[in-house]
N, C-alpha and C positions, 0 to 999 in steps of 0.2 A: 799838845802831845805830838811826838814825831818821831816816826817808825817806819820802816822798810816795808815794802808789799809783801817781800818773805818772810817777813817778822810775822807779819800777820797772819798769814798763812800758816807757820808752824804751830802758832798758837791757836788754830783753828781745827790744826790735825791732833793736837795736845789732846783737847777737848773730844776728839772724834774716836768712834771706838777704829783699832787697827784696819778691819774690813769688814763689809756686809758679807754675812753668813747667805748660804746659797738658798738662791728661792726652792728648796726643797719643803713637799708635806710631811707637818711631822706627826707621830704618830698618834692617833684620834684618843681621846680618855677626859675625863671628868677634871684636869689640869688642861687638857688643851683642846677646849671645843672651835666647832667647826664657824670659820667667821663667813657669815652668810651677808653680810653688808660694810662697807667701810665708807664712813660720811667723813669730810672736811670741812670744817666751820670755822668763817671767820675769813678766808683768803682772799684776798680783793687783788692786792697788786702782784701775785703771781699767779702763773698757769698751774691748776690741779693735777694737770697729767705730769707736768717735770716736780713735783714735788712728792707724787705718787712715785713716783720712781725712786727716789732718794730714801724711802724705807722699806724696813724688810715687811711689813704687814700687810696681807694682800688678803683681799675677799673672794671666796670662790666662784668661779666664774665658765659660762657657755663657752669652749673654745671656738666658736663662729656662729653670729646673727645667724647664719644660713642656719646653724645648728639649736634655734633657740624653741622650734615648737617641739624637738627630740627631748630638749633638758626640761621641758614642762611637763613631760610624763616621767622621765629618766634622769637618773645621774649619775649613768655609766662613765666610764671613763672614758668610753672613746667619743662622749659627747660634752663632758663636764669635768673641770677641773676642781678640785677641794682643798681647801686652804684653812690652815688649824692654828690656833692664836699660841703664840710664845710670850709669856706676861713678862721674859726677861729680855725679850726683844722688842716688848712692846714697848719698855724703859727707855732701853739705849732708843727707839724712834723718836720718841719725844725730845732729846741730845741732837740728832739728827736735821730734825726741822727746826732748831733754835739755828744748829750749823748754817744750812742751808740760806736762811734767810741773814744771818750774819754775812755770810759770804756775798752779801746782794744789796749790803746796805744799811738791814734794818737788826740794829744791834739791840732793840729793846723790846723785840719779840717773846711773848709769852705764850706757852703751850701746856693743854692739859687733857688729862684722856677721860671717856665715859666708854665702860662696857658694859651692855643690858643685854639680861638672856631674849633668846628668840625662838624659845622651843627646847627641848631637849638634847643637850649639849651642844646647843649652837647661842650664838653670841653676834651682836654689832657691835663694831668698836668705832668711836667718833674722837677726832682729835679736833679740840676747841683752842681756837690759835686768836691770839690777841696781837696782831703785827707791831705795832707802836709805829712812831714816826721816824722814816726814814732820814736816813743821813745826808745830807743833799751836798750835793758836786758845787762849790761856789766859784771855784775857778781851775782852768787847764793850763799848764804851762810848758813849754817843752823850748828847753835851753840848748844852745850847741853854740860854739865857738866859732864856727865858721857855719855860711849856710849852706851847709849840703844836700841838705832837702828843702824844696821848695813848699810854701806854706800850702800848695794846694795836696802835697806827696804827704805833709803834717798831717793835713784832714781828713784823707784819704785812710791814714793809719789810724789813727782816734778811735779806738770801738767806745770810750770814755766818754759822756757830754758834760759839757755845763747845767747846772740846775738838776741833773738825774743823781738816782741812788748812786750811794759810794760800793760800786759794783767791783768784787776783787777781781772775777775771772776776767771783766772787760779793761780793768787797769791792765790785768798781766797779759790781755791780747793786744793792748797800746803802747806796750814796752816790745813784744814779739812782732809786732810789725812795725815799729821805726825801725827797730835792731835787720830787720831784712830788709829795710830799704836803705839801711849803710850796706849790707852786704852786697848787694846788687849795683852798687855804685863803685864796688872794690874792695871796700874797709873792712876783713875777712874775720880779721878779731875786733872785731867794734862792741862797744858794750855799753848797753842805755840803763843806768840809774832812775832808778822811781823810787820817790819820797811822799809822803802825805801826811800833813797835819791836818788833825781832826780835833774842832772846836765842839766838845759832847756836848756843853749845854746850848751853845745855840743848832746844834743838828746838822753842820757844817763842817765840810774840809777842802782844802787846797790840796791837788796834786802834782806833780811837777817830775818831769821826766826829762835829766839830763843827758848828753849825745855826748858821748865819749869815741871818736871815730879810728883814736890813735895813730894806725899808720896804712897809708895806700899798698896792696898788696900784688903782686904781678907773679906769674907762671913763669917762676926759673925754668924747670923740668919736666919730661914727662918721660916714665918708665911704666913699662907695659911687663906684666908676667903671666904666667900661663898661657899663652896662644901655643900653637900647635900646627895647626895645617894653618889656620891666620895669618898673614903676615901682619908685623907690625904696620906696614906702611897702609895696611887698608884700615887697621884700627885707629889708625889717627886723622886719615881720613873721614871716618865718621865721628870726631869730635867736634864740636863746636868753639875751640879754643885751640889756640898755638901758642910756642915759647914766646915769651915776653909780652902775652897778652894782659891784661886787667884780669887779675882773678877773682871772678862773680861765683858765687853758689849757685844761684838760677841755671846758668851756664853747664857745670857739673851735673847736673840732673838731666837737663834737656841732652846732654850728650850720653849719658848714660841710657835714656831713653831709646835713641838713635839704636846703640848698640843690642838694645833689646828685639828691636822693630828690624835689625836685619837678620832675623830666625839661625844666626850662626852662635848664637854664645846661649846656655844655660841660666848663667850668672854674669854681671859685669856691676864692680864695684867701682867707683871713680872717691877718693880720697887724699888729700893734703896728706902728705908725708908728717908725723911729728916732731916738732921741732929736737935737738938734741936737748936743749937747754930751754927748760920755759921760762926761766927768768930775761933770757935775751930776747929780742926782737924778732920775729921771723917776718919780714917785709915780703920773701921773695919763696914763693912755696912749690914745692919738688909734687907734682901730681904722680899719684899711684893707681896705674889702672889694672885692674885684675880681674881676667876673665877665666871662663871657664863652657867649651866651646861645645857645641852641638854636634847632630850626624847633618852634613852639610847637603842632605839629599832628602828627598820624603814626596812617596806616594799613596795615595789612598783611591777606595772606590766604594761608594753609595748608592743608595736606591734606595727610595720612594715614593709618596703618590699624593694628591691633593683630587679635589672634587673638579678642576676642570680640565689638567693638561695626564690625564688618566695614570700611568707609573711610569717612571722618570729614571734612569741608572747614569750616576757620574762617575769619572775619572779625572784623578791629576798628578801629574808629577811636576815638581819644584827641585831645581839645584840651586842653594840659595848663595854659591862661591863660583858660578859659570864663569871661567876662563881668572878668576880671580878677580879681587877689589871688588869683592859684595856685589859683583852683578847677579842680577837674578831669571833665572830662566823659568817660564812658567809654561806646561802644555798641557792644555785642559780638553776635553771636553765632556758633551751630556745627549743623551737620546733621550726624547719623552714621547708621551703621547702612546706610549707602549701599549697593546692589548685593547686601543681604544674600540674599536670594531665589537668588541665582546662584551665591556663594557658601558658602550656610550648608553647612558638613558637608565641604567640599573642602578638603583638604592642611591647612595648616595652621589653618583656621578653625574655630570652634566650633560643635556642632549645636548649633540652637536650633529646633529643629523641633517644630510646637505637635502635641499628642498627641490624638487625639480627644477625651477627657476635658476640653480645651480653649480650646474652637472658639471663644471669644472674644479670649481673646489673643495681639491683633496684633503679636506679635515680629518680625517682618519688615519693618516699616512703618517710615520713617523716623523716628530721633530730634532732636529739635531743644533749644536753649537759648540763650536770645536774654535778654537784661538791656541798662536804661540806667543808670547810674549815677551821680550825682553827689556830688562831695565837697567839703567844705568844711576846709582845713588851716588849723590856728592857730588853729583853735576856743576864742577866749577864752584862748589859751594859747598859746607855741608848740608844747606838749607834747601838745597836744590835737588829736583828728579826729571830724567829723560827717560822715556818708554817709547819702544816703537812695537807693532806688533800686527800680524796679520788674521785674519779671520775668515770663517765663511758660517752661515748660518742657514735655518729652516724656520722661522716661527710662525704659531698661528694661533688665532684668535680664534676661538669657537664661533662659526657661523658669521663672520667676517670676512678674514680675507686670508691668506698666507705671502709668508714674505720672505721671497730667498736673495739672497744678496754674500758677498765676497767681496774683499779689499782690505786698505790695512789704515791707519792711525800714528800720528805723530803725537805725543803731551810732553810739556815743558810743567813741570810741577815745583811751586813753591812755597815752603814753610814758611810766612809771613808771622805767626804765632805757634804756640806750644796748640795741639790737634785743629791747627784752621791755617789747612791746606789752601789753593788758590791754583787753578790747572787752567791753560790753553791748551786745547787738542784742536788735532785739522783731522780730519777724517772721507779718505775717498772710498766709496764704496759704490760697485754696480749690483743695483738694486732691482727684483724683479717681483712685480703682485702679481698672485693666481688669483683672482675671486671670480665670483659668479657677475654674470650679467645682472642680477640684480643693485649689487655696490655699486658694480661701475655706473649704473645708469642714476642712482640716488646720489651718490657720492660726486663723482665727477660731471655731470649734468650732461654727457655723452651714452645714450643708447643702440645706435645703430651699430654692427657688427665688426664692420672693419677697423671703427675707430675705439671699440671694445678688446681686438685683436692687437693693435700699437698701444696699446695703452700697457699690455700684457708684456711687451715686450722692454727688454732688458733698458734700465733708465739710470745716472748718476744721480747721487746722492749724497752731497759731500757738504757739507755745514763746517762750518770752522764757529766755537764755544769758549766760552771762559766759565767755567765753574769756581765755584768759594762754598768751602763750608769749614765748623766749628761743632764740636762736638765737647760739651763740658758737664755728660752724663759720669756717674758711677759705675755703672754696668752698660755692657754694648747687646747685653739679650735682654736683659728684666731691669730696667734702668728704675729708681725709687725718687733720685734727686736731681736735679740738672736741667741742662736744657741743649737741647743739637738742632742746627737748621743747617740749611742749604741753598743757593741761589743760582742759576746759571740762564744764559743768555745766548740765542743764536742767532747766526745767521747765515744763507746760503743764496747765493746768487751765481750769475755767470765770474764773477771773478773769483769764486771759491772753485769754478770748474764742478757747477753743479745745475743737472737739468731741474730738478724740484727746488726752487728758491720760496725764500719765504721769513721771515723775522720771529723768533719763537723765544719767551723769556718766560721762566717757573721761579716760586719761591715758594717751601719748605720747610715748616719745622715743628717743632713739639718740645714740651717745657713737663717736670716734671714733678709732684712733692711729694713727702713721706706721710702716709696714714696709719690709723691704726699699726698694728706688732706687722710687722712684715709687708705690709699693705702700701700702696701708691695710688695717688690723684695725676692724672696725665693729661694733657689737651695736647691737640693736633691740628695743623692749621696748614691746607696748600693751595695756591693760585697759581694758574697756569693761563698763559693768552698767546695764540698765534696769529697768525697775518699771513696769507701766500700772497706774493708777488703775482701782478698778472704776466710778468714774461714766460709765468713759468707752463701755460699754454703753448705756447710757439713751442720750447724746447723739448716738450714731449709730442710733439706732434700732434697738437688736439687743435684743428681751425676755429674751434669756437670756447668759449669761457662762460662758467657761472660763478661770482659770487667776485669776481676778479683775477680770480687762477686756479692753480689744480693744486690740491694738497696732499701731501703724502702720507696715507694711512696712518704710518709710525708715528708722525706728528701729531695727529689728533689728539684731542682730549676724550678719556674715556671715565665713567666714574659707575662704580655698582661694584661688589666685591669685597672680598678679604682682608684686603687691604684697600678699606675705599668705604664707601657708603652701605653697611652692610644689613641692611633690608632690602638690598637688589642682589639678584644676579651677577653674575661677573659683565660689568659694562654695560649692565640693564637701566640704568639711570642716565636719563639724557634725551634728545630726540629717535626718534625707532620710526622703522616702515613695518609693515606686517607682509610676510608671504605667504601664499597658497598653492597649492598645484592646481591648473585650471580645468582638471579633472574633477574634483572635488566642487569647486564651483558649478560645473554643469552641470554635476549629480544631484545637487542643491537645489538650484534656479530650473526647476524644468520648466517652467510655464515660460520661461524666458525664450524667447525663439532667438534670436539675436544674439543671447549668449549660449545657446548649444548648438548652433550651426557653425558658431566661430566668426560669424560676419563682422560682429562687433564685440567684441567681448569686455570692451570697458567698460559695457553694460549692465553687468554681471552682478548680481548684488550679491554682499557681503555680510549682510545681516539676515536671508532668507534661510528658511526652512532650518533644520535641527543644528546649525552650521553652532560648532564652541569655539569659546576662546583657546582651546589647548589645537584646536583645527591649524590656526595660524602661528607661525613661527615670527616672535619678534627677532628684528634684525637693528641692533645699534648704529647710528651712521656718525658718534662721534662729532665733536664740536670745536670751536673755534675758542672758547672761555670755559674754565673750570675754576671752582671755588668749594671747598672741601672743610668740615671743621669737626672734630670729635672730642667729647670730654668722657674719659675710661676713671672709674674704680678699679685699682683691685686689691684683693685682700686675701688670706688665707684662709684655707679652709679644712686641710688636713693633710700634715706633713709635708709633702712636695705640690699636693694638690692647690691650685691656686684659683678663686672665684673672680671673676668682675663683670659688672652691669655698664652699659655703654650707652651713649646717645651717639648717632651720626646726622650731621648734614650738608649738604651739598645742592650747587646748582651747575646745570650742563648748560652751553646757548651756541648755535650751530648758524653762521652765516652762507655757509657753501650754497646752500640752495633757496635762494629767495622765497619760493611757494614754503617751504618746512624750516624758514627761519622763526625758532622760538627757542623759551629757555623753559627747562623742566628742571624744579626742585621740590626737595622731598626733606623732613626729618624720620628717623627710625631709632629707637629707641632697641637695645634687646641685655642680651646677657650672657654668660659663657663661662670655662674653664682650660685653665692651663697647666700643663703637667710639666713642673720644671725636668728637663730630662739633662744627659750633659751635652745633648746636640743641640740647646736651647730650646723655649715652652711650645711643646706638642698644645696647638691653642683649636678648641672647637666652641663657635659661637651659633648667637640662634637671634639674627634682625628681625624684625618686625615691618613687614610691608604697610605702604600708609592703605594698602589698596581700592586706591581710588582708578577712579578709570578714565582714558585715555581716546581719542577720539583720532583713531592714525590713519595714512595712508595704508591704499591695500596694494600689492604689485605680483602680479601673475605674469606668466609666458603664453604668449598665440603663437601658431603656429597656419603658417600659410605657405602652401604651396611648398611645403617642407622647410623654409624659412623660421628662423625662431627671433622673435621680436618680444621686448618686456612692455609691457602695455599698464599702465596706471588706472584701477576702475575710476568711474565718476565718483562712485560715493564711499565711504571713508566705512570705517569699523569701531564700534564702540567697545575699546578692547579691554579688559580687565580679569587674568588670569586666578586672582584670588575672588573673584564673585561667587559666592555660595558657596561657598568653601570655611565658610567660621576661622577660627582662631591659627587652626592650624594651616588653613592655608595661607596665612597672613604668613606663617614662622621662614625665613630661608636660615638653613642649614650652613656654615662654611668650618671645613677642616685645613687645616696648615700648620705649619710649624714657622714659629717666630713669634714675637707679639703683631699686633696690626701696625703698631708706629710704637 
């Protein structure tokens, strides 16, 4: 027997009723009781949930696990959905799944229904499905007159195998992608013929998909309509084709793309002119692009707040036509940290409270980040982007360090694929750290004052980077399918004209799939490793080195947080020092003579008298190696509201300082919700500390002869904030908007 794939097809829609009627309840009576269960019997070589889908009969159902100890008392609606049997739609299902599985191969499928009451007018209804034997693929063959496609581009397009069901929708995806792999080679009306004989009594068929490529096609013309303040000449420059180019489809899109992604146009159609005559040839095709253009200017202003950098207010303005040919003028900026003095340490905010040990840094002081930017698109290419831009900044880490710095940025960016950019920037920046005598002396392994004072003082910081990443999610806020990563690589030495040198490479990414009605499985995966250079001693002025160099704060690896391991802190996962005020130790230790006279005060114990762990401030000192990984649920749970339960884990390991060279790693398990908004998911989680405890240095301030020195006790602190604190002190809290990855 030998038939056309849309033979079969038609004669499969023959068979099918017009359309499935809407999953609507209908109305409840002694004709249409409630179906309280729906069983499938018999399914072995398909999946129940695609075959559930393909009829109209649904059992009524908890619209969320979260929701299921509500619907064991209740069967409110706003807990419970109810679903009422149509015995005329029960008919046409059974039509349905003979369809279904016809269309998959197995044409000698038999289906039958059983409905048994379950109470008072309610009912299970079971469909008993007898598959039979499938139709099996004995051979593939794909003919063309000349080889335009190589046998590897053949296999590549194949959704079809040898020896599998005689599957229609994978035959008509094997026709659908040879047919664009001529298009993409030029052959714009190419058209691939599929055949197959099917031998019904031995359960066998040949399919066979002929390559018809006709005639090579090239870009006679191009005429643009609609622009306005546009000029043509910049919209052609964002094409990726010119007159007498190869006319590819692929192409057409990717430049239609282009046009979207420069915020000047509303609409931009890219279209083949029709031929006058379709019975003639059209070899050589007249492109029609038609747009339809934007307000070419746009400013906005924001505000608000997260659990660590306290409320935050931005601004931006964008001309996305500056001086004309789509360059782009970008002037942003953001003050944070707003109100924190009022805030710090209250309900759900973060302490950031400066420790004696201290007193220089200004954690409460407003942060700022203000950039101008400009870009130049079609850089010698369409494929290509130049940005230059200058900046100046204020950032700070809670109970860390702060970081001001100013300078500006070169990137050369190019589109190597459809969203997998690939950037070199150089970036000079004069960089300057405030922190306390405590960082400097953990961190940089320099305690004494003066060389705590140069250290402070203004330093370059200029790395030259190649970043690459690829983004082949659905969504860029609540992605369900796909996967996006990122890589980049740096380095900074004396030839980047950079006092902090040092070798720094990250890789980044998260993969995503579809669960449940609305719901997604997500993992997260990042590695981070640095190396400072030892010259880079000498060029900050520091006579002496731990670890082989001095490294620059921003460089570190930090991991605890919102986006990070989130049964810690923000940055609380990793190696830590403990502070105290060494007041508080002598009110402690009085028997200590030694440590209340101040003679010795490294004496001082840490563990005496009523002293807690909320006494001491941990302080993160950041590491040398990060390794990060998380597997997210999530799922619906009531109209925009969105649930998911998360594992995190991560390990931190810290070379800088030989004496507190170690690695600290944790898993945290918790749970949370997100409220899809249109600023993307307002997301509030709740980690699970492992709270074990930690056995850390302690670092206090003497003071001699009005001298201030940070002096390290002999004996450590067995420090563990969740002890005796039960479940709830286990729980950390984080608020944000965005997902976590």
């Amino acid at each position: 027997m030998r038939a056309r794939v849309s033979a079969l097809l038609a004669g499969a829609l023959v068979l099918a009723p017009a359309a499935l009627p809407s999953q609507q309840s209908i109305p409840t009576g002694p004709s249409h009781p409630e179906v309280v269960n729906l069983t499938l019997k018999g399914v072995n070589a398909m999946k129940k949930a695609d075959l559930l889908q393909s009829i109209y009969t649904t059992a009524s159902y908890c619209n969320s696990f979260i929701l299921k100890p509500f619907c064991l008392i209740s069967k409110s609606r706003y807990f419970y959905t109810k679903k009422y049997l149509d015995h005329k739609e029960l008919e046409r299902d059974v039509l349905r799944i003979r369809i279904f599985y016809w269309k998959r191969g197995y044409r000698e499928t038999e289906v039958d229904t059983a409905v048994v009451a379950r109470g008072s007018n309610k009912v299970g209804v079971t469909f008993l499905i007898k598959e039979g034997p499938p139709i099996l693929v004995s051979k593939v063959v794909v003919n063309q007159a000349m080889p335009l496609l190589s046998q590897r581009e053949i296999n590549r397009s194949l959704a079809i195998a040898k020896d599998g069901p005689l599957n229609l929708i994978k035959v008509d995806s094997s026709r659908f992608f040879l047919q664009t792999g001529l298009f993409d080679k030029g052959y714009a009306d190419a058209e691939v013929d599929t055949t197959i004989v099917v031998d019904s009594a031995a359960h066998s068929a040949q399919v066979s998909f002929t390559l018809n490529p006709k005639y090579k096609t090239t870009v006679e013309d191009i005429v643009i309509n609609g622009n306005n303040g546009v000029t043509d000449r910049t919209i052609r420059k964002s094409l990726t084709f010119r007159i007498g180019d190869i006319f590819q489809r692929s192409e057409m899109l990717r430049s239609q793309r282009a046009l979207y992604e420069s915020n000047l146009f509303r609409r931009a159609a890219i279209e083949p002119r029709p031929p006058i005559d379709i019975a003639t040839p059209d070899s050589a095709k007249v492109i029609v692009v038609t747009v339809q253009e934007a307000p070419p200017r746009e400013a906005r202003l924001s505000a608000g707040f997260n659990t660590v950098d306290f409320f935050q207010v931005e601004g931006r303005f964008t001309n996305y036509n500056f001086l004309g040919a789509a360059r782009r003028l970008d002037i942003q900026g953001a003050v944070g940290n707003l109100l924190a003095s009022s805030l710090n340490g209250r309900g759900i905010f973060h302490n950031a409270s400066v420790p004696q040990t201290s007193a220089l840094a200004r954690y409460f002081a407003p942060t700022y980040n203000a950039s101008i930017d400009l870009r130049e698109p079609w850089f010698g290419s369409p494929h290509n982007e130049l940005a230059l831009s200058v900046f100046s900044h204020r950032r700070s880490a809670p109970g860390i360090y702060i970081d001001n710095g100013y300078g500006t940025s070169l990137t050369f960016t190019r589109e190597f694929a459809e969203r997998a950019p690939t950037s070199a920037n150089y970036r000079f920046e004069i960089s300057k750290v405030d922190a306390g005598d405590v960082y400097f002396c953990i961190n940089y392994g320099v305690c004494d004052l003066p060389t705590l004072d140069a250290l402070r003082g203004n330093q370059k910081l200029s790395p030259f980077a190649i970043t690459s990443t690829i983004d082949r999610t659905n969504d860029p806020f609540s992605p369900t399918t796909g996967f996006r990563a990122n890589g980049s690589v740096e380095h900074a030495s004396s030839f980047t004209i950079s006092d902090f040198r040092y070798n720094r490479a990250t890789v980044d990414g998260a993969a995503f799939m579809p669960w449940r009605r609305r719901g997604a499985i997500g993992a997260h995966a990042r590695i981070g490793w640095v190396n400072s250079l030892g010259s880079t001693s000498q060029a900050v002025g520091i006579g002496t080195s731990i670890g082989g160099g001095v490294l620059h704060p921003r460089k570190r690896f930090y991991a605890g947080g919102s986006h990070s391991v989130r049964g810690f802190g923000e940055n609380q996962l990793g190696p830590r020092v403990l502070t105290i005020p060494v007041t508080t130790l002598q009110a402690q230790d009085s028997s200590n003579v030694a440590c209340t006279s101040g003679t010795d005060v490294t004496t001082c114990n840490p563990n005496v008298g009523t002293l807690k762990d909320r006494d001491f401030e941990p302080r993160p000192l950041g590491g040398n190696f990060v390794a990060e990984g998380s597997v997210e649920a999530r799922f619906p749970v009531w109209q925009e509201l969105i649930g998911a339960v998360f594992v995190d884990a991560g390990v931190v390991s810290q070379r800088t300082n030989p004496a507190l060279a170690k690695k600290i790693a944790a898993v945290t398990p918790g749970f949370g919700f997100r409220y899809r908004s249109p600023v993307g998911p307002i997301r509030a989680d709740i980690g699970f500390n492992p709270g074990r405890s930690e056995s850390l240095p302690v670092v206090t301030e003497n003071i001699v002869n009005g001298q201030k020195t940070l002096v390290t006790l002999q004996q450590r602190r067995l420090y563990s904030p969740t002890n005796g604190h039960g479940i709830l002190g286990r729980m950390v809290l984080h608020l944000s908007i965005g997902e976590a990855f």
